[in-house]
PDB file with SEQRES, HELIX, SHEET and CRYST1 records, atoms N, CA, C and O in Angstrom:
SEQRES   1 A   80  UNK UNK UNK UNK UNK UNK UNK UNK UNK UNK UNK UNK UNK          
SEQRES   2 A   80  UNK UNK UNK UNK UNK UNK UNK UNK UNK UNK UNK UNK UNK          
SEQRES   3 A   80  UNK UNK UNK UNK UNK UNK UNK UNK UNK UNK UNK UNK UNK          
SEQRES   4 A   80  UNK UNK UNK UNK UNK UNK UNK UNK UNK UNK UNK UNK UNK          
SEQRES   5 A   80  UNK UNK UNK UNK UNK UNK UNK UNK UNK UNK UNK UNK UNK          
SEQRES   6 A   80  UNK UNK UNK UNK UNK UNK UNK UNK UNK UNK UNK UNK UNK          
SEQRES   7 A   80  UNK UNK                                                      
HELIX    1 AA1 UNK A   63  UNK A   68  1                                   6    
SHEET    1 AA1 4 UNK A   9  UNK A  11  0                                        
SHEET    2 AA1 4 UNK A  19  UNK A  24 -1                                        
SHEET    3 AA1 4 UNK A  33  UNK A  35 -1                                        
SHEET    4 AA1 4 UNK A  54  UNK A  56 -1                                        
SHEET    1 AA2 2 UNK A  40  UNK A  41  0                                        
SHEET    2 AA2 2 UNK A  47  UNK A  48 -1                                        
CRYST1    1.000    1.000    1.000  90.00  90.00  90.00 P 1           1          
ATOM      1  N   UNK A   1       0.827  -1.167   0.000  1.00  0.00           N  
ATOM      2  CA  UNK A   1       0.000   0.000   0.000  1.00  0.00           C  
ATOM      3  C   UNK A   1       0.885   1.248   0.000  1.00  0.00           C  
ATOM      4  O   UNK A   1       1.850   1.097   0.749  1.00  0.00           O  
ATOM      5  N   UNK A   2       0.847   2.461  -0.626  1.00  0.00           N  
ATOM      6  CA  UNK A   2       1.469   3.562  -0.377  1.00  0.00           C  
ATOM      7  C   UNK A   2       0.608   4.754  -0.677  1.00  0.00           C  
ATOM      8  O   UNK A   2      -0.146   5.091  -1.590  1.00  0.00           O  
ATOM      9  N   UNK A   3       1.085   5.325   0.622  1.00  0.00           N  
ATOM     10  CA  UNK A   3       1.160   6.409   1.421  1.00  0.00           C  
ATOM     11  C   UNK A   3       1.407   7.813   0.692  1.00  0.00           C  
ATOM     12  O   UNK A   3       2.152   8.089  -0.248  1.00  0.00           O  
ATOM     13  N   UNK A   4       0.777   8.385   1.232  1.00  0.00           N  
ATOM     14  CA  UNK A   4       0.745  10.468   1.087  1.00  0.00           C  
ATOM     15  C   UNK A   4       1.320  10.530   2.415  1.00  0.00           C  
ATOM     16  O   UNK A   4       0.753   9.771   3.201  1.00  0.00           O  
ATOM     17  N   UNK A   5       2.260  11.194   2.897  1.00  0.00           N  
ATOM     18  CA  UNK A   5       3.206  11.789   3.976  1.00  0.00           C  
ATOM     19  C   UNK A   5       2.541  13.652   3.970  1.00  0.00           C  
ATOM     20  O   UNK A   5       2.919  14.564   3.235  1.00  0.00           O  
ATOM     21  N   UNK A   6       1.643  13.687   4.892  1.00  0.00           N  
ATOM     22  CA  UNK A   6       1.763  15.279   5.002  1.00  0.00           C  
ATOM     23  C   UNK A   6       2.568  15.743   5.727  1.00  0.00           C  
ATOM     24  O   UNK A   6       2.816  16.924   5.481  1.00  0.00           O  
ATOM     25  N   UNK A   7       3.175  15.248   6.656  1.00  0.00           N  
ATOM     26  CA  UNK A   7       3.766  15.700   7.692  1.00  0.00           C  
ATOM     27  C   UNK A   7       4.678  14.877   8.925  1.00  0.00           C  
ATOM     28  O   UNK A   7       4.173  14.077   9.712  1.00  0.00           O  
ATOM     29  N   UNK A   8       5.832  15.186   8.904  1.00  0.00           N  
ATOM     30  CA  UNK A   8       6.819  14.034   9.790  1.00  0.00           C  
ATOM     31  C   UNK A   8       8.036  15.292  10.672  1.00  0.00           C  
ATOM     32  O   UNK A   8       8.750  16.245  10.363  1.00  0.00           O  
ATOM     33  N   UNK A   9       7.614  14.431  12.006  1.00  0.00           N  
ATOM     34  CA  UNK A   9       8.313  14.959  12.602  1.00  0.00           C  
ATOM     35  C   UNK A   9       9.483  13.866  12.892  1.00  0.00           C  
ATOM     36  O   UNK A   9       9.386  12.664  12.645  1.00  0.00           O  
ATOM     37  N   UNK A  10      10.850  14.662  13.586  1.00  0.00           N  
ATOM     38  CA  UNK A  10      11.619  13.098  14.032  1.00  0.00           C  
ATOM     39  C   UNK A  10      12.107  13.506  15.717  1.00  0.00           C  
ATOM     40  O   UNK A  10      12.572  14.620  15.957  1.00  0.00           O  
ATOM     41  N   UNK A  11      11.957  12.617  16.643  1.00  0.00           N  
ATOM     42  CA  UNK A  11      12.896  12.613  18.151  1.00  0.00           C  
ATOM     43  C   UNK A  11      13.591  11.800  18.044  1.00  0.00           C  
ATOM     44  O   UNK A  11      13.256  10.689  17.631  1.00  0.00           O  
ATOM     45  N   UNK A  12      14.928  12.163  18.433  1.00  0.00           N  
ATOM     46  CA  UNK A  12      16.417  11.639  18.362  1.00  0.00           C  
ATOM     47  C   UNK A  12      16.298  11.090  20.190  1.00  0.00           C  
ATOM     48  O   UNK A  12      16.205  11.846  21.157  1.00  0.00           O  
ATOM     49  N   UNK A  13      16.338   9.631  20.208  1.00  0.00           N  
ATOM     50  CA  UNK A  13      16.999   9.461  21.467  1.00  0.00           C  
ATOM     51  C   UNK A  13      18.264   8.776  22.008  1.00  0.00           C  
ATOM     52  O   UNK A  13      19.103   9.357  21.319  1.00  0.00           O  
ATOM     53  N   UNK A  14      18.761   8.172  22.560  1.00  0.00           N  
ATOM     54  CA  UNK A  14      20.116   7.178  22.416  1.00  0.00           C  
ATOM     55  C   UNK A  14      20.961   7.534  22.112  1.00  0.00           C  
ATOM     56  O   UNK A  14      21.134   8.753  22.092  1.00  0.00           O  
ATOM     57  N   UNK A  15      22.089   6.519  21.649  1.00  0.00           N  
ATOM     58  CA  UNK A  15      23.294   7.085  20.557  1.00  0.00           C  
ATOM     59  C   UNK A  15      22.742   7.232  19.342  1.00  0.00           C  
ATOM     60  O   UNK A  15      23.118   8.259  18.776  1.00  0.00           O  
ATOM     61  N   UNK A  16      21.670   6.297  18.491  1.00  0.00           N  
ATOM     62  CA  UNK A  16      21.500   6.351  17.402  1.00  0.00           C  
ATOM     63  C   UNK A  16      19.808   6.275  16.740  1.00  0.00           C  
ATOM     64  O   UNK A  16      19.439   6.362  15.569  1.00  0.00           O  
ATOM     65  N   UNK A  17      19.150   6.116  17.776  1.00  0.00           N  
ATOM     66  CA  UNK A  17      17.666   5.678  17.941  1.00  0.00           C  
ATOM     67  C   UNK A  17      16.867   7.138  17.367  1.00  0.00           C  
ATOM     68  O   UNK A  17      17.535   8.153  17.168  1.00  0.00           O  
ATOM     69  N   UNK A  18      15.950   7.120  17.222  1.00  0.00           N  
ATOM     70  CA  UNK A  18      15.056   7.831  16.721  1.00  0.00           C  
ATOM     71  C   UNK A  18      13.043   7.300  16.703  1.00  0.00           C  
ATOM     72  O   UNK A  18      12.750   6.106  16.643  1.00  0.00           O  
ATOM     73  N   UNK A  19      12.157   8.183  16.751  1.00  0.00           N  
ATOM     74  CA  UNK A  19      11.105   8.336  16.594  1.00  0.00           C  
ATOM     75  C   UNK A  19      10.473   8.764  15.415  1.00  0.00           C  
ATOM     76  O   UNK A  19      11.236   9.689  15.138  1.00  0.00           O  
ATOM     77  N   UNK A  20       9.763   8.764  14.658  1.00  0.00           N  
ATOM     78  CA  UNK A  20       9.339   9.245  13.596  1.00  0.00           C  
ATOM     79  C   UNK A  20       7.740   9.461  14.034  1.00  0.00           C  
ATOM     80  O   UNK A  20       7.218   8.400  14.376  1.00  0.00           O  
ATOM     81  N   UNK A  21       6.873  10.606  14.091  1.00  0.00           N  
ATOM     82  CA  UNK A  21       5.629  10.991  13.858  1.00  0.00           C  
ATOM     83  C   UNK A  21       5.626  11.348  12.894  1.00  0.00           C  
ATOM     84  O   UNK A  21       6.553  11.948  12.350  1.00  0.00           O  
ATOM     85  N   UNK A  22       4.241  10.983  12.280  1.00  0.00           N  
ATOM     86  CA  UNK A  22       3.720  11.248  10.711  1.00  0.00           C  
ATOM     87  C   UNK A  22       2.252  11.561  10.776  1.00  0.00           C  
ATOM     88  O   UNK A  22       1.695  11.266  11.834  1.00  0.00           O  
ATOM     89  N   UNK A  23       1.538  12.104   9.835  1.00  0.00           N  
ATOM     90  CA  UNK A  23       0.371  12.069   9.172  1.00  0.00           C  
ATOM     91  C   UNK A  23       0.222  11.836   8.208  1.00  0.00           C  
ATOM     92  O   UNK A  23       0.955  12.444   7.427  1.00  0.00           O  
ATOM     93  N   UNK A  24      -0.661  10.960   7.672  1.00  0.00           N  
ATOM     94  CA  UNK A  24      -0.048  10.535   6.303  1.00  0.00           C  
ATOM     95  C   UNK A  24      -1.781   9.813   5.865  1.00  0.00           C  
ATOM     96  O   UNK A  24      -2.767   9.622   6.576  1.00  0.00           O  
ATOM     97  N   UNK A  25      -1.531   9.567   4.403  1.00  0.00           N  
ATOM     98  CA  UNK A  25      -3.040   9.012   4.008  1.00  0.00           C  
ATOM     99  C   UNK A  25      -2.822   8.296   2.608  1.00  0.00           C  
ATOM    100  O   UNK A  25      -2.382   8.709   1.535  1.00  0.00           O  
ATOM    101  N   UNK A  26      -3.410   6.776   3.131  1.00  0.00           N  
ATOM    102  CA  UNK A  26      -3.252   5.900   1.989  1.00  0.00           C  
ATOM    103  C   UNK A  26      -3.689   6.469   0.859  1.00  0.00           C  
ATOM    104  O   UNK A  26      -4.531   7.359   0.970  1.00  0.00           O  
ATOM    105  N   UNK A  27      -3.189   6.061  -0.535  1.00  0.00           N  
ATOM    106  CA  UNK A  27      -3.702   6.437  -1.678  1.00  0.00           C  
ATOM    107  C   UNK A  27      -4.188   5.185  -2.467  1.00  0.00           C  
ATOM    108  O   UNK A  27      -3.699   4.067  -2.302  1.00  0.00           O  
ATOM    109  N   UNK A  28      -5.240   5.482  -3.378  1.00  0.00           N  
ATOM    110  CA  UNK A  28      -5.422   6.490  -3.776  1.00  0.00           C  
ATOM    111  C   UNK A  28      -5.980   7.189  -3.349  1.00  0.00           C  
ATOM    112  O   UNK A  28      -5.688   8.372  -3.521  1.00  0.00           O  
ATOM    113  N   UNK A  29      -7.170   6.782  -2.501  1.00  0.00           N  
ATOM    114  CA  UNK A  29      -7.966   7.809  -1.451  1.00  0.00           C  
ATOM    115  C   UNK A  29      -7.962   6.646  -0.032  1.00  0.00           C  
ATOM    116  O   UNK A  29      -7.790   5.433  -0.150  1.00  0.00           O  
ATOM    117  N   UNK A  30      -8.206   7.405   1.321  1.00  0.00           N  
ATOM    118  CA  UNK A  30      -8.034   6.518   2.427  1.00  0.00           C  
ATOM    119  C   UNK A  30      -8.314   7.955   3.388  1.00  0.00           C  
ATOM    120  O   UNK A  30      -8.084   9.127   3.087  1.00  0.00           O  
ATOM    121  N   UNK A  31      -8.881   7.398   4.615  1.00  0.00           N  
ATOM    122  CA  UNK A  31      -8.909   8.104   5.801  1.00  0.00           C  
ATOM    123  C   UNK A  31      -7.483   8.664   6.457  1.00  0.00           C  
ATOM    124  O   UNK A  31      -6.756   7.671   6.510  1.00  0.00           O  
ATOM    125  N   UNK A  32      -6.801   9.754   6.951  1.00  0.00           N  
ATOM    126  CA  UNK A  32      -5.671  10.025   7.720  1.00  0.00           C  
ATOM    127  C   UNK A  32      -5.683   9.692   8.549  1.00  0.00           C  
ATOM    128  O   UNK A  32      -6.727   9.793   9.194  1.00  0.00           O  
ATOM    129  N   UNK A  33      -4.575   9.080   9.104  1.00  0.00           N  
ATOM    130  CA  UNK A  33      -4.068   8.915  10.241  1.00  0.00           C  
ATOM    131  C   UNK A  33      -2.585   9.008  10.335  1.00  0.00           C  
ATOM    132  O   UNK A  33      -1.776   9.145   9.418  1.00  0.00           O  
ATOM    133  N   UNK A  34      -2.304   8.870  12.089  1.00  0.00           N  
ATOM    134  CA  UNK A  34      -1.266   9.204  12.812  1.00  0.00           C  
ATOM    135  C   UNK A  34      -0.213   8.167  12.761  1.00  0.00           C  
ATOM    136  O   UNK A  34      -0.818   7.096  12.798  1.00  0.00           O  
ATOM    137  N   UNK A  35       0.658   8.015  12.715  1.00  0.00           N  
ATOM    138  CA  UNK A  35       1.886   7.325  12.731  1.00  0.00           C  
ATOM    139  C   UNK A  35       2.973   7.426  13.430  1.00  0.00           C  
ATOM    140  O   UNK A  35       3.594   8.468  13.218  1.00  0.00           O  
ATOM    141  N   UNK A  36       3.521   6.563  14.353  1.00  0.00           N  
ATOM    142  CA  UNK A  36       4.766   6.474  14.957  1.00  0.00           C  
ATOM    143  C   UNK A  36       5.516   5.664  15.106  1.00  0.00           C  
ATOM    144  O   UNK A  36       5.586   5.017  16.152  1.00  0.00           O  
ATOM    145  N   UNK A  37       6.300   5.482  14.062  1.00  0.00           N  
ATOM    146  CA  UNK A  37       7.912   4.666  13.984  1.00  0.00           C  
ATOM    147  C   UNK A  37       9.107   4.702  14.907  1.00  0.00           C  
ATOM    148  O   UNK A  37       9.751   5.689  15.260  1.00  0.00           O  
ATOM    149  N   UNK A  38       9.261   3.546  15.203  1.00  0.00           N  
ATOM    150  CA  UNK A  38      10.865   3.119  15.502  1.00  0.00           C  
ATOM    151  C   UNK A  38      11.633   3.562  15.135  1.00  0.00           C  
ATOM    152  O   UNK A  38      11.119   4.338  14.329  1.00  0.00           O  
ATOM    153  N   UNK A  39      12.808   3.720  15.084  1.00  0.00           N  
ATOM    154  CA  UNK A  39      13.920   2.923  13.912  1.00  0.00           C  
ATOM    155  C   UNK A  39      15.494   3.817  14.624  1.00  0.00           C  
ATOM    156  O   UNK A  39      15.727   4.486  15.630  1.00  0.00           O  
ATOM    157  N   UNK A  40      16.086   3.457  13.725  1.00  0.00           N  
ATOM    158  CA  UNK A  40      17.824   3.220  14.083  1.00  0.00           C  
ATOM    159  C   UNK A  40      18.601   4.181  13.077  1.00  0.00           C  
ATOM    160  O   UNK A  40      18.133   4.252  11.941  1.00  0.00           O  
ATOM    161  N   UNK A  41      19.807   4.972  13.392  1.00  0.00           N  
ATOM    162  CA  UNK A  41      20.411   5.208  12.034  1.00  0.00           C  
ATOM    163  C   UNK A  41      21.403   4.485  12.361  1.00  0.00           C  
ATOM    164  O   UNK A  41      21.848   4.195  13.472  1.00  0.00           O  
ATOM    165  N   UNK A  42      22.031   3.948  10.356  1.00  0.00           N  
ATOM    166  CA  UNK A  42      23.318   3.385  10.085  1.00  0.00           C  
ATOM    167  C   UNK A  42      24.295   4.140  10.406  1.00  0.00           C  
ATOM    168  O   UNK A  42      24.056   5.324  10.644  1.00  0.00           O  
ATOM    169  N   UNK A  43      25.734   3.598  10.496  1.00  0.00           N  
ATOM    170  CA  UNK A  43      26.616   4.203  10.601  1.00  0.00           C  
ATOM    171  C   UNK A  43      26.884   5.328   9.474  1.00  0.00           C  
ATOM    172  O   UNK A  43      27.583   6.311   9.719  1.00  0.00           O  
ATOM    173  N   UNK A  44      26.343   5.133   8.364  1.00  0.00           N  
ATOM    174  CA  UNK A  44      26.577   6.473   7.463  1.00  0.00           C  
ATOM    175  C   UNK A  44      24.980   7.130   7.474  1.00  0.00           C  
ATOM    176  O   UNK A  44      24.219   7.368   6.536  1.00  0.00           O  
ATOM    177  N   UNK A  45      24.828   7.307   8.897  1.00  0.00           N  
ATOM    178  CA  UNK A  45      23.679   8.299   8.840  1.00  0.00           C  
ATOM    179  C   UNK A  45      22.270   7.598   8.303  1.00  0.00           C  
ATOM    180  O   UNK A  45      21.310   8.102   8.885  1.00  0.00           O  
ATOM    181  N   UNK A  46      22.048   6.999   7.748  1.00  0.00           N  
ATOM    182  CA  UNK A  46      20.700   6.778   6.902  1.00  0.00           C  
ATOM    183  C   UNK A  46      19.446   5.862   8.108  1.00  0.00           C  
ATOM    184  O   UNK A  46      19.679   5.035   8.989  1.00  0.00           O  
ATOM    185  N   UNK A  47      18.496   6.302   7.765  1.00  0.00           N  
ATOM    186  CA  UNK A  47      17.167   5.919   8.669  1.00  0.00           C  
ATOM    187  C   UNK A  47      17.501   4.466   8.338  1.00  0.00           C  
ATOM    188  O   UNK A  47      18.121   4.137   7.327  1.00  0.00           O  
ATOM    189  N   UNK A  48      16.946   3.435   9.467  1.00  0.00           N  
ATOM    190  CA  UNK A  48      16.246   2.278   9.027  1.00  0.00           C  
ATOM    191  C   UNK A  48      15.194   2.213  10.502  1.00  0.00           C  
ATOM    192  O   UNK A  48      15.389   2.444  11.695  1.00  0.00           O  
ATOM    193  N   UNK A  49      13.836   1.704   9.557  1.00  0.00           N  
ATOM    194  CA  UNK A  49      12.639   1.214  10.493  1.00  0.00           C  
ATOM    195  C   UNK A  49      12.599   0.159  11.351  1.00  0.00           C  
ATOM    196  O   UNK A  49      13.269  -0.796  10.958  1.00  0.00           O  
ATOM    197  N   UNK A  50      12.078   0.018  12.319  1.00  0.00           N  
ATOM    198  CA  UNK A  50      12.012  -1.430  13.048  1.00  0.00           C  
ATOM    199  C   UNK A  50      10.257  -1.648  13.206  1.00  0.00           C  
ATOM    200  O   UNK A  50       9.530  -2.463  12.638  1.00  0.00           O  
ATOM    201  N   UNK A  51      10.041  -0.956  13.854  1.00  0.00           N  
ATOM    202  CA  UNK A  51       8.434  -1.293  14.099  1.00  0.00           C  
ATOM    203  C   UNK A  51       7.206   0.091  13.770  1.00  0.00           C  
ATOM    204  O   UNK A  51       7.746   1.094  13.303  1.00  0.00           O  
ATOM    205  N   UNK A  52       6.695   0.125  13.839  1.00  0.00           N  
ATOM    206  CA  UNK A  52       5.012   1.190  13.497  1.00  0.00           C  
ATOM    207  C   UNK A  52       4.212   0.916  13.823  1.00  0.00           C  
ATOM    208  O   UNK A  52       3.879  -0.262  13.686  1.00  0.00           O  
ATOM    209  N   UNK A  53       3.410   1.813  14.452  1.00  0.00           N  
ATOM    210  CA  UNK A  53       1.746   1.638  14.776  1.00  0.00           C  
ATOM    211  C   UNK A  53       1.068   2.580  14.211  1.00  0.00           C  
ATOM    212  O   UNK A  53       1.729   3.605  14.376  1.00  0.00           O  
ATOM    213  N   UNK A  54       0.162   2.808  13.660  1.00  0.00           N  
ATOM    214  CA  UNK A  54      -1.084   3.692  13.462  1.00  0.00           C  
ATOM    215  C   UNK A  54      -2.141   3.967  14.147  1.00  0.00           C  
ATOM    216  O   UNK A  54      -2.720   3.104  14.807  1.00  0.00           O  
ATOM    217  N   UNK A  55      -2.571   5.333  14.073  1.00  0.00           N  
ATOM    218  CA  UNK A  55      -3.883   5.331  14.890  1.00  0.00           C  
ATOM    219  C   UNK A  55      -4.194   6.446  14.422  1.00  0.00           C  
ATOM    220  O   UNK A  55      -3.514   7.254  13.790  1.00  0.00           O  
ATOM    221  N   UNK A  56      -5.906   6.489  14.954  1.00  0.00           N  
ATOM    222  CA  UNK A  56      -6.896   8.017  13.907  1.00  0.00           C  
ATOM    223  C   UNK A  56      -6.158   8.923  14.335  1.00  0.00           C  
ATOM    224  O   UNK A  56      -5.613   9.156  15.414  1.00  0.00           O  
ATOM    225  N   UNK A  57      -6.212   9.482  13.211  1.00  0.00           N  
ATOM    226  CA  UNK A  57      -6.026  11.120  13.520  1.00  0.00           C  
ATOM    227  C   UNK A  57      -7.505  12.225  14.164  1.00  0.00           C  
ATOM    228  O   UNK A  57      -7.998  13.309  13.852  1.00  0.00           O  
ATOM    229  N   UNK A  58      -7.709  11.335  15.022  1.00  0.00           N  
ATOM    230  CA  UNK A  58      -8.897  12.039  15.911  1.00  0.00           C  
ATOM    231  C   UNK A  58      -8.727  12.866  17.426  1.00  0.00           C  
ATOM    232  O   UNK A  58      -8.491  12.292  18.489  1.00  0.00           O  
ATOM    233  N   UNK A  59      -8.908  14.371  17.251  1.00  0.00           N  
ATOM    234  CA  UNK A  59      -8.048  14.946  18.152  1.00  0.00           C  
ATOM    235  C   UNK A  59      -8.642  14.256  19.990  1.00  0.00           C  
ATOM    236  O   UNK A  59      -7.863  13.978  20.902  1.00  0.00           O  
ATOM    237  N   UNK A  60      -9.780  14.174  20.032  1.00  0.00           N  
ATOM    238  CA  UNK A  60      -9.841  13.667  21.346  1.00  0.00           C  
ATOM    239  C   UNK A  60      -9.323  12.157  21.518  1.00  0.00           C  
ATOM    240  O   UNK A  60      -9.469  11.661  22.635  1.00  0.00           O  
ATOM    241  N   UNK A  61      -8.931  11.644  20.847  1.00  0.00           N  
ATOM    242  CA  UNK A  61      -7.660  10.253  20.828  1.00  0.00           C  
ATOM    243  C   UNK A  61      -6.974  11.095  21.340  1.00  0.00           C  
ATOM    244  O   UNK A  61      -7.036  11.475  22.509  1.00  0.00           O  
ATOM    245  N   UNK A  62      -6.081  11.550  20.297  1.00  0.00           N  
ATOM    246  CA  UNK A  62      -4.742  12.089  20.689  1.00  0.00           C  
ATOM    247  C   UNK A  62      -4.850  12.769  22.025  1.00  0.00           C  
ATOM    248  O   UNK A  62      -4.143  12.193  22.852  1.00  0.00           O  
ATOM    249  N   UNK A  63      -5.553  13.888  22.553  1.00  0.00           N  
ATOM    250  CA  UNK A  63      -5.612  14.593  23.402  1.00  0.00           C  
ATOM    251  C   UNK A  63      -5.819  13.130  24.647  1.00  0.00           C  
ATOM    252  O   UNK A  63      -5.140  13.231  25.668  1.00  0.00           O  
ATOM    253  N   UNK A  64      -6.392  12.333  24.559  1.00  0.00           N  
ATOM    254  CA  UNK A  64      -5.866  10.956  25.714  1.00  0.00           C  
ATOM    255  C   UNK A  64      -4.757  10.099  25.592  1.00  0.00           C  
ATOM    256  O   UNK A  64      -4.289   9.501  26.561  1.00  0.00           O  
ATOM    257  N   UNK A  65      -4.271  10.001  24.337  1.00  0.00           N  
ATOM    258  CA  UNK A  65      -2.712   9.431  24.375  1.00  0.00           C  
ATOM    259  C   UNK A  65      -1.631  10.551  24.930  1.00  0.00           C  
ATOM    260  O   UNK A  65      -0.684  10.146  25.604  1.00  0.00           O  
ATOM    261  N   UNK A  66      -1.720  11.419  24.755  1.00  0.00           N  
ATOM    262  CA  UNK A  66      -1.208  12.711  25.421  1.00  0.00           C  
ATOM    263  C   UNK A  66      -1.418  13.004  27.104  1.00  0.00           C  
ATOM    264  O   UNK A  66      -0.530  13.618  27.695  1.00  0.00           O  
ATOM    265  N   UNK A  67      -2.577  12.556  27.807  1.00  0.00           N  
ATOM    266  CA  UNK A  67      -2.786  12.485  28.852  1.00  0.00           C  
ATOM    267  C   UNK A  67      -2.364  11.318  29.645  1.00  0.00           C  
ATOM    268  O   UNK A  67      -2.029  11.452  30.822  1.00  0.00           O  
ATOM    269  N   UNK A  68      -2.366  10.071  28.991  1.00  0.00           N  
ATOM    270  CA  UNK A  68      -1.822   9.265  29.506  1.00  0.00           C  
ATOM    271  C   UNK A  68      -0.658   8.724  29.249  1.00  0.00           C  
ATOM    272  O   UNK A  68      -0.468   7.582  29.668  1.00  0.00           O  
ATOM    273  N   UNK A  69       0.506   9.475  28.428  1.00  0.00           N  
ATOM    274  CA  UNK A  69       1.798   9.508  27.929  1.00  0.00           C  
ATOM    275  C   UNK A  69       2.577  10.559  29.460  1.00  0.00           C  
ATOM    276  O   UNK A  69       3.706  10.347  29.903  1.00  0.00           O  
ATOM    277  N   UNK A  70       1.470  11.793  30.073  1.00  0.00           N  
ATOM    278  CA  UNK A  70       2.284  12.794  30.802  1.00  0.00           C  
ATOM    279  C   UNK A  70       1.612  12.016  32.331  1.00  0.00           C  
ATOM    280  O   UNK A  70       1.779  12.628  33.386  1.00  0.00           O  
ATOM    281  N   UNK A  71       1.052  11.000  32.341  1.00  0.00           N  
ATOM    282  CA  UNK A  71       0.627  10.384  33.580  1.00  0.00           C  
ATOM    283  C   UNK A  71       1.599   9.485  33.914  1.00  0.00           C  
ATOM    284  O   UNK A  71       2.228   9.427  34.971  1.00  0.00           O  
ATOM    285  N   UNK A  72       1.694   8.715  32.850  1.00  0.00           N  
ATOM    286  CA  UNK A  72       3.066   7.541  33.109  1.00  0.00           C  
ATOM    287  C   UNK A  72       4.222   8.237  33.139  1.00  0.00           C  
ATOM    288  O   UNK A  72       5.081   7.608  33.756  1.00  0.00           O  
ATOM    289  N   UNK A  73       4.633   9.380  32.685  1.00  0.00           N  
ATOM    290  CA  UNK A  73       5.846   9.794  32.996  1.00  0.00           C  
ATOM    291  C   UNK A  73       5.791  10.557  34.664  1.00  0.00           C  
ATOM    292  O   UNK A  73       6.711  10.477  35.479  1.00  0.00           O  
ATOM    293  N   UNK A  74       4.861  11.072  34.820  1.00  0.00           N  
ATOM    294  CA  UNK A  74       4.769  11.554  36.113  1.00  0.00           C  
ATOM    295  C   UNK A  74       4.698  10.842  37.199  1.00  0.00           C  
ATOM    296  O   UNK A  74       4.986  11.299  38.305  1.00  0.00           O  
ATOM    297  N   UNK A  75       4.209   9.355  36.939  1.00  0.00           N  
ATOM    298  CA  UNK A  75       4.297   8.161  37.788  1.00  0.00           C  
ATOM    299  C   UNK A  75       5.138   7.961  38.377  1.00  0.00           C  
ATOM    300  O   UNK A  75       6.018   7.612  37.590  1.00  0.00           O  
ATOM    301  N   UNK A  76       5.749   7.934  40.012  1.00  0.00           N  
ATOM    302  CA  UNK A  76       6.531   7.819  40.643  1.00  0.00           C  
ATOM    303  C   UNK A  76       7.483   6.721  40.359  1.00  0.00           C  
ATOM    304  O   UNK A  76       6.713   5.784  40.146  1.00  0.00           O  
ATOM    305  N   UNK A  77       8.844   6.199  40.207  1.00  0.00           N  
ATOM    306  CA  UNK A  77       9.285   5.173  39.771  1.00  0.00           C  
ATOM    307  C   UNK A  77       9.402   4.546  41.192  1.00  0.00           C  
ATOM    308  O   UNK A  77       9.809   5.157  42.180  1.00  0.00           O  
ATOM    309  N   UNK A  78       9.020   3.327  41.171  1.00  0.00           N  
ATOM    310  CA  UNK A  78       8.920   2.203  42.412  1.00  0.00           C  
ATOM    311  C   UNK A  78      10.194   1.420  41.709  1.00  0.00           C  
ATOM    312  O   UNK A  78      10.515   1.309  40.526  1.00  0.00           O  
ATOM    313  N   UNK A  79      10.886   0.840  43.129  1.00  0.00           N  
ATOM    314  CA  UNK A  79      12.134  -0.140  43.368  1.00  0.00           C  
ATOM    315  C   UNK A  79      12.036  -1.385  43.438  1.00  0.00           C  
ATOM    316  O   UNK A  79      12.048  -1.834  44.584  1.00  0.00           O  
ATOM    317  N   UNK A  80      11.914  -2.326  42.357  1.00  0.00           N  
ATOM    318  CA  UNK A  80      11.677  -3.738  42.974  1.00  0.00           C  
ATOM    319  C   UNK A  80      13.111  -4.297  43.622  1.00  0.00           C  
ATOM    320  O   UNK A  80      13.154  -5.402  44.164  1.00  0.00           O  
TER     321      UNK A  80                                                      
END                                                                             
């Protein structure tokens, strides 16, 4: 299947790790949705993917993945 990309953001974490957010919409015609990739860069710089999920681009989704993304981080870390 391929994709219309409106929009990609990237977060760098690790030595070499990365995030990819997208909006994007199957073609030839398809509903938008949200996207967030894995992935790794090679030693000469270049992206590679590992995993993806999708989900609507429906703002009261997002506005609860957002609420419960700043809950788990605010979650006290316990010591086993």
């Amino acid at each position: 299947m391929e994709y219309e990309t409106i929009t990609t953001e990237y977060l760098d974490y690790g030595r070499n790790k990365f995030l990819e957010l997208s909006k994007k919409k199957p073609l030839p015609d398809g509903n938008i949705f949200l996207n967030l990739s894995k992935g790794y860069y090679t030693p000469n710089g270049e992206r590679r993917y590992q995993k993806g999920i999708g989900f609507p681009n429906d703002t009261e989704f997002v506005n609860q993945l957002i609420d419960k993304l700043n809950r788990i981080h605010k979650a006290q870390d316990i010591e086993i």
